[in-house]
MARVOFI-905596 format. One record per residue (C-alpha): residue in one letter; x, y, z. Coordinates in steps of 0.5 Angstrom, whole numbers, padded with zeros to 4 digits, always signed. Layout:
REM residues N
AXYZ ...
REM end
This chain:
REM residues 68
X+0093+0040-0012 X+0089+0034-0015 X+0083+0033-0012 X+0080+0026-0013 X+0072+0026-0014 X+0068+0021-0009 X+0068+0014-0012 X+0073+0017-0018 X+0080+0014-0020 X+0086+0021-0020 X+0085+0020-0028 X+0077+0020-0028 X+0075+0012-0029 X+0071+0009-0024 X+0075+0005-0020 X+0074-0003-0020 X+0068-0006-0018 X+0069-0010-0011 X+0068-0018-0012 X+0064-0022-0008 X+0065-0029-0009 X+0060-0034-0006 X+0062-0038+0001 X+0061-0045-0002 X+0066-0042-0008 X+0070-0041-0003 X+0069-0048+0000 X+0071-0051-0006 X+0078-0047-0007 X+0079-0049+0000 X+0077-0056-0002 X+0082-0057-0008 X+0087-0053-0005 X+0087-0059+0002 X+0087-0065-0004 X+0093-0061-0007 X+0097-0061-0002 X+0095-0069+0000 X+0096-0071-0006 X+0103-0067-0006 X+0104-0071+0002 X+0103-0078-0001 X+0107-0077-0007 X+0114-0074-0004 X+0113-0081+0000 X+0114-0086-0006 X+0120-0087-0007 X+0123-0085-0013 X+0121-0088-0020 X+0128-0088-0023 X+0130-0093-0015 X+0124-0098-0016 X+0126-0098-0023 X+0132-0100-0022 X+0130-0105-0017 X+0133-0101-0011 X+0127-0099-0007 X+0118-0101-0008 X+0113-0099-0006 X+0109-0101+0000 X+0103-0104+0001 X+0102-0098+0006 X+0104-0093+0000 X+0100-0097-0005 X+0093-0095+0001 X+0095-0088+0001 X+0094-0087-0007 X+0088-0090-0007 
REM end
């Protein structure tokens, strides 16, 4: 029978440290996360660049606002 020592890995190394990561590193993840998926929310509503190239949609002043 493998015993495993207090604090001790099956193969005798020290486990891994427990991480803890300061709150307003975490609030700063969170933040660029949230704008990430805003930016994602405003480009999906442009049309596409190939369409307004070709002359077959453009955006709106409404879209050009939400870029900014």
């Amino acid at each position: 029978m493998n015993r495993i020592a207090p604090n001790r890995t099956p193969g005798g190394d020290p486990p891994c440290p427990t991480i803890e990561f300061p709150d307003d590193l975490i609030a700063a993840q969170q933040a660029y996360w949230e704008a990430g998926a805003r930016v994602q929310e405003v480009t999906d509503a442009l049309p596409s660049s190939v369409a307004v190239l070709a002359g077959e949609a453009e955006v709106t002043e409404e879209q050009r606002a939400a870029e900014a």
